[in-house]
N, C-alpha and C positions, 0 to 999 in steps of 0.2 A: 463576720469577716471585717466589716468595717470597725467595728470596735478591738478586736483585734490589734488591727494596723494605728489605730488610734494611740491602743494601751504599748505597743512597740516605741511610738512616737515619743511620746512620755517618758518610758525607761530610758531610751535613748537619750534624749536631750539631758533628762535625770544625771546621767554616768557622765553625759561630757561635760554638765557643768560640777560636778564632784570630781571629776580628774580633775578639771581645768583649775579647782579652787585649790585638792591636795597637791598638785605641783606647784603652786605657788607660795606653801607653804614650805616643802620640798625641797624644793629646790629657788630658792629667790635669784631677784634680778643679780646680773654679774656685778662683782663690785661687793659682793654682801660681808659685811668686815664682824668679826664676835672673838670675844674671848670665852676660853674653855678650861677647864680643870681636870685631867686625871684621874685616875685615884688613886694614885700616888701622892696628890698635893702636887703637883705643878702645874702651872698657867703656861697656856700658849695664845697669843695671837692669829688667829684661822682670816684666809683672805679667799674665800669660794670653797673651803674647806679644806685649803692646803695650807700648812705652817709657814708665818712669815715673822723673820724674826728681823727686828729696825734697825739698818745700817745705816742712820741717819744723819744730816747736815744741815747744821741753822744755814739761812741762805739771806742773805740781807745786803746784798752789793751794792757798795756808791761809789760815784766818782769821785776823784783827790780832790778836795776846793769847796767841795760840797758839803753844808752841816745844816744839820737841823736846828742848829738855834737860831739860827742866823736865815732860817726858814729859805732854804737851796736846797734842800735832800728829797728828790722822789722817790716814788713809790718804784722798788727797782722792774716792775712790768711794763713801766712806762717811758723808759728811755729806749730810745729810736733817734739819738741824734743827728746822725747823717743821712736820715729820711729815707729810710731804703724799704720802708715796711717790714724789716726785721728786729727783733728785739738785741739790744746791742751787748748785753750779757751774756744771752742766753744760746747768742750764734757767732759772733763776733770775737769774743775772748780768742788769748791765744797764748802758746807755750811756749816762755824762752828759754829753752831746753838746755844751751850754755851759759845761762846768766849772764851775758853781758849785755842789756839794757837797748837791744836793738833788735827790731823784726828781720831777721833773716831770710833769705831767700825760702827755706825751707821750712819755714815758719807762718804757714798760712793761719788764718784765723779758723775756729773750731768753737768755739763757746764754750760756756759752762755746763752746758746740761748734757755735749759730749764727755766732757771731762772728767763728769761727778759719775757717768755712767762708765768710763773708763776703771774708775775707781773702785766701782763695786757697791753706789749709793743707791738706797734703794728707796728711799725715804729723805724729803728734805721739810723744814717746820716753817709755817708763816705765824709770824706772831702775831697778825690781827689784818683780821682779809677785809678788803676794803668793799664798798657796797654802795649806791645810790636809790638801792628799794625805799620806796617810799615811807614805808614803814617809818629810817630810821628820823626822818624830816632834816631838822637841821643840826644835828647830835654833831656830826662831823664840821658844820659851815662855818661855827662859831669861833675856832683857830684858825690863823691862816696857815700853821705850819699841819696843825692834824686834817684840814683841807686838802692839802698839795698831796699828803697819803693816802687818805683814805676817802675822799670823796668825791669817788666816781666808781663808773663796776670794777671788780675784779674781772682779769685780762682771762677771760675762760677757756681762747683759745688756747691761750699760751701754756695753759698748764694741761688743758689736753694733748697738747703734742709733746709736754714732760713726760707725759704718762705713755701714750700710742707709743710715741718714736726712740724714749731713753728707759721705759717699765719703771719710772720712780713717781711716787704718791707722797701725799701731801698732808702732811696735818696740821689742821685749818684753827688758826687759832684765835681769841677773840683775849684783850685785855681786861676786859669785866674792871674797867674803869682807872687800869694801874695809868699813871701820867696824863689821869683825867680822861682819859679815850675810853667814848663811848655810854662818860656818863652823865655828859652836861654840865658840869661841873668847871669853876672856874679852875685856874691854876693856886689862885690864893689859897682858896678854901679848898682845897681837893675833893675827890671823891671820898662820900661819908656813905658806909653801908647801913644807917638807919635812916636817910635819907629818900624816902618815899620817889623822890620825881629822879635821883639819880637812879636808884632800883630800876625804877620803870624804864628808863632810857638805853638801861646796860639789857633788859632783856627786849626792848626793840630790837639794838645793835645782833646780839645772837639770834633771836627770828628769822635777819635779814638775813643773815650769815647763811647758816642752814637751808632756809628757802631758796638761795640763789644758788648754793653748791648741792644741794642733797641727790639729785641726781646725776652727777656729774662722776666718771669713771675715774677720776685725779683723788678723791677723796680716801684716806683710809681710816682719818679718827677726824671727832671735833674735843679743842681742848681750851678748857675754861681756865682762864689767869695767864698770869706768869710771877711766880713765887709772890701773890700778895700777900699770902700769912708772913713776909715778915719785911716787906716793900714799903717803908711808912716813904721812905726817900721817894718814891716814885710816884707821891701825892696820893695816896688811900689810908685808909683804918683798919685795916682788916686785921692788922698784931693786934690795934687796941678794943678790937670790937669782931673778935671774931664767933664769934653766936651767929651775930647779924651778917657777915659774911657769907658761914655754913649756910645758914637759913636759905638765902641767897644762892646757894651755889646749889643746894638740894631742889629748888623751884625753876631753876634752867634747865639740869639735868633733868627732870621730869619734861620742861618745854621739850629741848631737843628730842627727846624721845619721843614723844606725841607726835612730830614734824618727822622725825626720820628713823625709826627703828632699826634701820639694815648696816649701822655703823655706830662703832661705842661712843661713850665721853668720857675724857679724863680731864682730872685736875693737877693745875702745876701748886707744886710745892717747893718754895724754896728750903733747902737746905742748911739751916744758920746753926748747928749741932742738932740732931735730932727733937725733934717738936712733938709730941706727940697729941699738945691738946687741940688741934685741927682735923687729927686722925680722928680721935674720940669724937669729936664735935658732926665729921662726916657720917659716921658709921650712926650716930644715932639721926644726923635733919637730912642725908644728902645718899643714902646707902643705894641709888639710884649710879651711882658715880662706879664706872666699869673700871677704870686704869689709874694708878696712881704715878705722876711725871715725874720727876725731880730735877731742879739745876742745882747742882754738886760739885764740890769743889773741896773734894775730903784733903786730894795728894792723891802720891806717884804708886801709893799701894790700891786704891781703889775707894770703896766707900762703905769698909767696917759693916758695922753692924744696923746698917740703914736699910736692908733687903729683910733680917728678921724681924727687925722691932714693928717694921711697915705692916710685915705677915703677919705678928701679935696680934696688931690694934686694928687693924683697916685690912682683911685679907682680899688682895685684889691683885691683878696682875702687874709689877714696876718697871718702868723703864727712866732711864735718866734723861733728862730733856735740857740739859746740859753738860759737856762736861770736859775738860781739855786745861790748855795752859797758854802764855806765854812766849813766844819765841823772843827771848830779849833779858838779858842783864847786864844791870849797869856798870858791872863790873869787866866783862867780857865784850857787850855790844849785842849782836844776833847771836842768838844761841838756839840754833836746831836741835844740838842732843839734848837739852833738858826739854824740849816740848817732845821730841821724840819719847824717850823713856818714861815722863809723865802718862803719856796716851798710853802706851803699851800695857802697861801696867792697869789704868782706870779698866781698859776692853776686854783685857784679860779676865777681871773682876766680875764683869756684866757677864760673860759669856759662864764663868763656872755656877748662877747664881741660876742657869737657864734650867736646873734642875737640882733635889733635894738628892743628889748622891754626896756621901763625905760630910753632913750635916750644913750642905748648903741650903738656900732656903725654897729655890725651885719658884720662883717668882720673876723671872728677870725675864722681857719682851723684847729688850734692846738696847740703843742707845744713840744720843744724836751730840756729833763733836759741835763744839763752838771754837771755830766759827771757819768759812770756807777763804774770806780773804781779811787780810787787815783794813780796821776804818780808821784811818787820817784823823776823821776830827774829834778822835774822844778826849785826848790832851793837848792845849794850844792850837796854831794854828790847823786848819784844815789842809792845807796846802805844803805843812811840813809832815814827817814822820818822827814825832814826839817820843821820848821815853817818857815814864811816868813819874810821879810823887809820893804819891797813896800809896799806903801798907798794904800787901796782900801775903799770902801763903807759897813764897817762890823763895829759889835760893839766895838772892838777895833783900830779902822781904818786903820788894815793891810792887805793886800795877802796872805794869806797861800794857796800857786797854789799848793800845793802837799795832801789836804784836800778836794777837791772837791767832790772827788765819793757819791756814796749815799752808794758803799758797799768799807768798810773797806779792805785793806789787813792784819788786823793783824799786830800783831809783824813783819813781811816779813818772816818770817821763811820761806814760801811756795808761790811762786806769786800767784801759783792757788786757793789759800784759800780765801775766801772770806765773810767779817765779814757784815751782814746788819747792817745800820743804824736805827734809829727812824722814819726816813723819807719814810723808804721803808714799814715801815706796814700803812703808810693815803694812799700813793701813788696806793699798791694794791688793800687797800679798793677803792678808787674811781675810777680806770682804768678799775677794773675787770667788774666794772657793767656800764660803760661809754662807750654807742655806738655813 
């Protein structure tokens, strides 16, 4: 009898530690992010095992006056200036519904993360999350301006309540040494990816990363770069050494995963005509790498044939981790319809790429507009709103880098004012009803 009850006791413990292990497999913690493929050939994005496709928005707000050269620009989690214990972005913003440069009665504040949520975002990008694990030591302490950003924790409330209160997630993103961040490296000499103690520094910096968000419900990818393969401007090598980049990007992607399995990694590519020897380079040192980004800047038709060539050479699921226009030419002044018609067009694009009907290429996850407001200080002063000089790809063929947002600041009278564009009412119709 005794034995018996004994050999019960056994069986039993037996099954509930074999369920308890097969649901954990089963079924993972909430939050659990992967991509998947058909058999069709189409990638999808799965967030708990339901498709999410990326309505995204770079998010980088300053205040008018404020430049990072000039080492004045926080980290945007970190302004609370009227000391209310509120984030003055993120609650504070507000909509001047008639443009005329005045808070109205009827014009209460609301913030951004009402607004983006109003919108239909569902997804907004951090270029490089900031961290004080010890880990990174003093990788941060050595500038004062990449100091003032990034060295101290990431605000974890605050993007938990992005997430709880507005359903938008985050993808968490680290420089892998672009403008020296993160790799110890002076500004002179920049980051060199054969650089043994830069190496080491850039995969502290992600450890920290990871470690300090990996459980954190705000998370939906970790993405490594922002277009180094072809960023020499931004103080790296990675155009003229890119072996040792791949190398590199292949030995993170293995770190992250080791740290956190329950969410992908992707790598940003810049777009400068289609590249393919980083693709190749991936697929043979880095084939650990789940997503491939892009910042793109084809035009007002979309981005060609950069969804198939990507399928060719690298097959993984893409999304564009840039992509948008100008509101501004110098011929005109503000010009709403061409950033309007631009976007329409690039979203349009992403959206028919979401599958291989029509000999599309059935790779496309999403897409993230740049940028949510205009920054002041990218030409002259901070305190003006500059048009540009630099040639770009616009109908005047200039740059106006301080035109990009989709919401106006107004006259600046108030950073937190915030004027929509043309672009923000296609945007919401189509987000709002886009799952």
């Amino acid at each position: 009898m005794k034995i018996r009850i004994l050999m019960s006791v056994v069986v039993m413990i037996f099954f509930q530690v074999f369920y308890a292990s097969s649901q954990d497999v089963i079924k993972p913690t909430e939050g659990f992010v992967k991509v998947v493929k058909d058999k069709s050939g189409n990638w999808q994005l799965l967030v708990d095992d339901q498709p999410y496709f990326i309505k995204g928005m770079t998010y980088t707000p300053v205040k008018i006056g404020e430049d990072p050269k000039q080492l004045t620009m926080r980290n945007w989690m970190d302004y609370d200036d009227d000391h209310d214990g509120q984030n003055d972005f993120a609650y504070q913003s507000w909509l001047d519904k008639n443009h005329n440069n005045v808070q109205d009665v009827d014009e209460k504040a609301i913030g951004d993360f009402s607004l983006m949520k109003d919108l239909g975002v569902n997804t907004i990008r951090l270029y490089h999350v900031a961290s004080n694990n010890k880990i990174v030591g003093d990788i941060y302490k050595n500038n004062p301006g990449v100091a003032l950003q990034f060295a101290h924790p990431v605000n974890k409330d605050l993007l938990r309540q992005l997430y709880s209160d507005y359903g938008i997630r985050v993808i968490m993103g680290n420089f892998l040494g672009s403008w020296t961040i993160g790799s110890g490296a002076s500004w002179d000499a920049g980051t060199d990816y054969a650089n043994p103690i830069h190496r080491e520094n850039i995969k502290k910096s992600v450890r920290a990363m990871v470690l300090d968000n990996k459980d954190e419900p705000y998370v939906l990818m970790w993405l490594l770069g922002n277009e180094n393969n072809m960023a020499d401007f931004s103080r790296c090598n990675a155009k003229t050494k890119p072996r040792e980049y791949a190398t590199l990007v292949g030995e993170l992607a293995r770190i992250v995963k080791e740290l956190d399995p329950n969410h992908p990694v992707a790598i940003s590519e810049g777009d400068a005509g289609f590249n393919e020897v980083t693709l190749e380079l991936y697929s043979e040192l880095a084939p650990e790498i789940d997503i491939v980004a892009y910042n793109s800047y084809r035009g007002q038709y979309g981005f060609g044939d950069l969804w198939a060539e990507t399928k060719k050479i690298f097959d993984r699921p893409m999304f564009i981790l840039e992509f948008g226009t100008q509101a501004y030419n110098k011929n005109k002044g503000e010009d709403q319809d061409w950033q309007d018609h631009y976007t329409r067009g690039a979203w349009q694009d992403i959206l028919k790429h979401r599958d291989s009907l029509d000999g599309h290429a059935g790779n496309s996850i999403g897409g993230v507009v740049f940028d949510w407001t205009d920054r002041w200080y990218m030409d002259g002063s901070p305190a003006e709103h500059n048009s540009g000089t630099k040639s770009w790809n616009t109908p005047d063929h200039t740059a106006h880098d301080e035109w990009w947002g989709i919401m106006s600041l107004g006259d600046g009278t108030d950073s937190l004012m915030r004027q929509e564009r043309k672009v923000v009412t296609y945007l919401r119709s189509v987000w709002r009803n886009e799952k």
